[in-house]
TORKOL-4160 file (C-alpha; in steps of 0.2 Angstrom, whole numbers, padded with zeros to 4 digits, m for minus):
170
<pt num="1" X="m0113" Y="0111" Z="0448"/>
<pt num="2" X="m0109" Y="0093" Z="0448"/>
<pt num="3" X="m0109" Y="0085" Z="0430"/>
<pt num="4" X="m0109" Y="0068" Z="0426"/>
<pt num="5" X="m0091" Y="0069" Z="0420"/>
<pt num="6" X="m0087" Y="0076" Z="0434"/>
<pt num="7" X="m0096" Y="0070" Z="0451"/>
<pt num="8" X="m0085" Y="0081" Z="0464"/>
<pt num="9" X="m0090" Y="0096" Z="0459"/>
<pt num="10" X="m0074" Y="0102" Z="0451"/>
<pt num="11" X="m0072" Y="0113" Z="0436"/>
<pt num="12" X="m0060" Y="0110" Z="0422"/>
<pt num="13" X="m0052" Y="0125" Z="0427"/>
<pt num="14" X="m0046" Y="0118" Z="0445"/>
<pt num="15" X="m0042" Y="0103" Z="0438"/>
<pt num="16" X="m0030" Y="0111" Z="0426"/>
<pt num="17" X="m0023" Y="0121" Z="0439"/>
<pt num="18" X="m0021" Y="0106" Z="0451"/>
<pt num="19" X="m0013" Y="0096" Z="0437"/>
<pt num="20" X="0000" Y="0114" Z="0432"/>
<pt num="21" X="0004" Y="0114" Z="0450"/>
<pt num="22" X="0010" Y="0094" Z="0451"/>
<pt num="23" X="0018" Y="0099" Z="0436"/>
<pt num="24" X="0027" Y="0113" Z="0441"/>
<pt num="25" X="0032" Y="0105" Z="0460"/>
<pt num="26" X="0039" Y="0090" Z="0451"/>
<pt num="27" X="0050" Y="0102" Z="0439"/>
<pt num="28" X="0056" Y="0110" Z="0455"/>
<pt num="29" X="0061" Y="0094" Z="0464"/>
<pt num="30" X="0070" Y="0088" Z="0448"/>
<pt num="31" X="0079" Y="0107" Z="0446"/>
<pt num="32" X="0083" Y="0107" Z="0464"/>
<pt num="33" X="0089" Y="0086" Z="0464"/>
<pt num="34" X="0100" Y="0092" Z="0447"/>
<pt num="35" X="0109" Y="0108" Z="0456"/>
<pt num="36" X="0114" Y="0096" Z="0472"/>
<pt num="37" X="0120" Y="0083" Z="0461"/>
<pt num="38" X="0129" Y="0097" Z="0451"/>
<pt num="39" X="0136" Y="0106" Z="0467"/>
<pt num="40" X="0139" Y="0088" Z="0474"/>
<pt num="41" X="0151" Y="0083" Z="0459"/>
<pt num="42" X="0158" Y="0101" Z="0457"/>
<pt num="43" X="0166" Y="0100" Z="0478"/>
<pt num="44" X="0169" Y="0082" Z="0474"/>
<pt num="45" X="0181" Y="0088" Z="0460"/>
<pt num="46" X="0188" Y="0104" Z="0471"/>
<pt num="47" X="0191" Y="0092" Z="0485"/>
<pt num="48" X="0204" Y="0082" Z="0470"/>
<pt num="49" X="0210" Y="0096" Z="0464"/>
<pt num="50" X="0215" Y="0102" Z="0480"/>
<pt num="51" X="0223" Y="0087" Z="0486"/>
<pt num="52" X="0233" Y="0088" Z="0470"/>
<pt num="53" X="0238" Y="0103" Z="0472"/>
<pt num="54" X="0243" Y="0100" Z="0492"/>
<pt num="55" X="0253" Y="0083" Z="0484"/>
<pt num="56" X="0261" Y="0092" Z="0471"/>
<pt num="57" X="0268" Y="0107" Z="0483"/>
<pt num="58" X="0272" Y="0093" Z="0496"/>
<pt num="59" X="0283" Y="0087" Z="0483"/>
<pt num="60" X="0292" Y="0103" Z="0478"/>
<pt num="61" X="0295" Y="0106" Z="0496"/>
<pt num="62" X="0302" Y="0087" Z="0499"/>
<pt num="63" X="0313" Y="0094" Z="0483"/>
<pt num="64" X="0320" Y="0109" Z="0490"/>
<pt num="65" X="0325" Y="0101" Z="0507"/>
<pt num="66" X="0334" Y="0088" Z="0499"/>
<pt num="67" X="0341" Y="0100" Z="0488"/>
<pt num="68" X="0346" Y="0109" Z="0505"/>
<pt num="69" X="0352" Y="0097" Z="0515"/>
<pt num="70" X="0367" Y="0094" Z="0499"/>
<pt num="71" X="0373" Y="0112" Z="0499"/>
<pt num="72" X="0385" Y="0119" Z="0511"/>
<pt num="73" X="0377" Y="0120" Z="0529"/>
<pt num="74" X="0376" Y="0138" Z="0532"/>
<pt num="75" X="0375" Y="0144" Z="0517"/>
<pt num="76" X="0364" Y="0159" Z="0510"/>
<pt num="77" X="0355" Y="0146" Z="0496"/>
<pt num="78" X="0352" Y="0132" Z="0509"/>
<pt num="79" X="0345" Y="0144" Z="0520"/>
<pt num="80" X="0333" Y="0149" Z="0507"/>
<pt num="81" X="0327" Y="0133" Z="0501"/>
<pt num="82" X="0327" Y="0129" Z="0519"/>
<pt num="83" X="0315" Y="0142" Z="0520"/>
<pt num="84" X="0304" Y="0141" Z="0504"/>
<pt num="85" X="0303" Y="0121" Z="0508"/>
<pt num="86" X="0295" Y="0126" Z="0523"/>
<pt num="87" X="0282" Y="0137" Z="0517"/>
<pt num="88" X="0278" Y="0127" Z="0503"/>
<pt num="89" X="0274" Y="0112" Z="0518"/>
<pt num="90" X="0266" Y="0124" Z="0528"/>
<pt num="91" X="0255" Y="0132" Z="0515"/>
<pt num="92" X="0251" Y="0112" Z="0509"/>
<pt num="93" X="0246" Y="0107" Z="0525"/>
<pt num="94" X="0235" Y="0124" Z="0526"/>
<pt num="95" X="0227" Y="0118" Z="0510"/>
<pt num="96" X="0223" Y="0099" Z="0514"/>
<pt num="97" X="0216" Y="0108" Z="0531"/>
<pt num="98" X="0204" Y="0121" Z="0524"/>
<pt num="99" X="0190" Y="0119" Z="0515"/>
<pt num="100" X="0187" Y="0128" Z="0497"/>
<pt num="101" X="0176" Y="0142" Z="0504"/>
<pt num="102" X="0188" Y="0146" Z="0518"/>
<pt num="103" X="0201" Y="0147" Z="0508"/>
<pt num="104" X="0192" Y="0157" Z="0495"/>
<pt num="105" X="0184" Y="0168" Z="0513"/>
<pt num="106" X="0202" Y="0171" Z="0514"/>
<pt num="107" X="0209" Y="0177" Z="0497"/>
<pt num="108" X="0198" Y="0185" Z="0496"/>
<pt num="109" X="0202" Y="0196" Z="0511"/>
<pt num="110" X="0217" Y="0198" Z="0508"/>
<pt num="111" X="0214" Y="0205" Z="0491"/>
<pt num="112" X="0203" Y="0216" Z="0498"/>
<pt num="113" X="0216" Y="0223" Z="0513"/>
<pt num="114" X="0229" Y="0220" Z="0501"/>
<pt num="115" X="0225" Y="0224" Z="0483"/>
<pt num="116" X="0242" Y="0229" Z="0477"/>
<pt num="117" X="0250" Y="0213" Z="0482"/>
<pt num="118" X="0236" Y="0204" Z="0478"/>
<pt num="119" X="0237" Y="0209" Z="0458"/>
<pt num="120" X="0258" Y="0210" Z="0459"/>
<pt num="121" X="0256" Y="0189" Z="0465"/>
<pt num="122" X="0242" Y="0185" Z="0453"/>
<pt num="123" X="0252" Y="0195" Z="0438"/>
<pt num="124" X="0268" Y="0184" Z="0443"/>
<pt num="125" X="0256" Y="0167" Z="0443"/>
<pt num="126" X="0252" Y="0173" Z="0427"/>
<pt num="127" X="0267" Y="0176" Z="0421"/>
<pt num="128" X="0277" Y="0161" Z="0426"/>
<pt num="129" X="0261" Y="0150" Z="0421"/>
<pt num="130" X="0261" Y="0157" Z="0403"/>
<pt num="131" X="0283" Y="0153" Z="0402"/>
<pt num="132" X="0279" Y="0136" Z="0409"/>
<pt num="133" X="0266" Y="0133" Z="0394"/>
<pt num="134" X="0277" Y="0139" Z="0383"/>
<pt num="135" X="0294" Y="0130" Z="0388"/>
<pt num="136" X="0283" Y="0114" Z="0388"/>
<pt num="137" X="0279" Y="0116" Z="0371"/>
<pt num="138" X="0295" Y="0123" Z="0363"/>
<pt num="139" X="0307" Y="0109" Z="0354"/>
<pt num="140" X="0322" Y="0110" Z="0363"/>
<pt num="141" X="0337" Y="0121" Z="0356"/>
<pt num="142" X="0348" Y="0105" Z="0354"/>
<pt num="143" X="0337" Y="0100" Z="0340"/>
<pt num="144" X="0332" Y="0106" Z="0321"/>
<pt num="145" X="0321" Y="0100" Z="0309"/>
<pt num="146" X="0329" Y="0091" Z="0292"/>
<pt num="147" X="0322" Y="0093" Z="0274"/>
<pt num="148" X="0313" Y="0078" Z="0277"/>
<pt num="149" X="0304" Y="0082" Z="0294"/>
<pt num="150" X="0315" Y="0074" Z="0304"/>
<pt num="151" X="0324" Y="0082" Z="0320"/>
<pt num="152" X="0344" Y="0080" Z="0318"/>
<pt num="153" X="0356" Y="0088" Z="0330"/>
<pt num="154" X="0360" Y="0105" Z="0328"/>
<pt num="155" X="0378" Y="0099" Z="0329"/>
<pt num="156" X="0386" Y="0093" Z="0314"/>
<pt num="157" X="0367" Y="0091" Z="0306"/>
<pt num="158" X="0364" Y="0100" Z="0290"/>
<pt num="159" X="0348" Y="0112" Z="0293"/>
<pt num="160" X="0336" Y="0113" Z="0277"/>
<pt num="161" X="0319" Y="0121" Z="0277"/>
<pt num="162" X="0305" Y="0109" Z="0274"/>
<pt num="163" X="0298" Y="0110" Z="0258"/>
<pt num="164" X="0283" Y="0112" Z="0254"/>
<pt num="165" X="0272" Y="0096" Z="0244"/>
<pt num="166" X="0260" Y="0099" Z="0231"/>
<pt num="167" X="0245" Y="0101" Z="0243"/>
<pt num="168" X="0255" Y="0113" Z="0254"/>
<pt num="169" X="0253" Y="0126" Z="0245"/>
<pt num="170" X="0246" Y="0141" Z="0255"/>
């Protein structure tokens, strides 16, 4: 059945079916281009954030070994820091070596062969994380706050509640 409208022979039906499936094949090129790009920027931004971290714990370790090479040679606490400060480089050179996935393959055996440890460590992150946001947001205890909003020194200062003004009420 060949119409004047349509000379190949081609119903409206196939036509529309040709033109659903273009449709549908260019939605999952652009759906497949978005997750690389997506995947792309999220490793871009582990691979930072794992530097960071491997920076940061090189630091601390630099830290402890200068804080150990000052105490007394021999001594319980310069051993110690001797020690952490060499974990903390080995276990920041691990991290700059290993890739996210390897390093998450290996958490998460370790969790699995070790679950009590694993949950004591992750509670003690926790823990330490949640003291740290807290101590970085307290006003340090040297300090009080006058009548009129302004921080005076806890020695010799006079300490007054703050007042409330005429649109403070609650």
């Amino acid at each position: 059945m060949t119409s004047p409208n349509n000379p190949s022979g081609r119903s409206a039906a196939d036509t529309a079916k040709q033109t659903a499936s273009t449709i549908a094949d260019d939605a999952k090129d652009t759906a497949q281009s978005a997750v690389e790009s997506v995947t792309h920027a999220a490793a871009s931004q582990a691979k930072a954030a794992k530097s960071s971290a491997a920076d940061e714990m090189s630091g601390v370790a630099s830290a402890l070994r200068t804080a150990a090479d000052e105490m007394r040679s021999g001594s319980p606490q310069e051993r110690t820091f001797g020690q952490i400060a060499e974990g903390l480089a080995d276990a920041s050179d691990a991290l700059r070596d290993k890739d996210l996935a390897t390093m998450v393959d290996d958490v998460t055996k370790f969790a699995r062969k070790n679950p009590a440890v694993f949950l004591g460590g992750a509670a003690l992150i926790g823990f330490a994380a949640t003291r740290f946001a807290k101590a970085s947001h307290d006003v340090p205890a040297s300090t009080q706050v006058g009548a009129a909003n302004t921080v005076q020194p806890a020695t010799g200062g006079v300490y007054a509640p703050s007042v409330a003004t005429r649109g403070d009420v609650s």
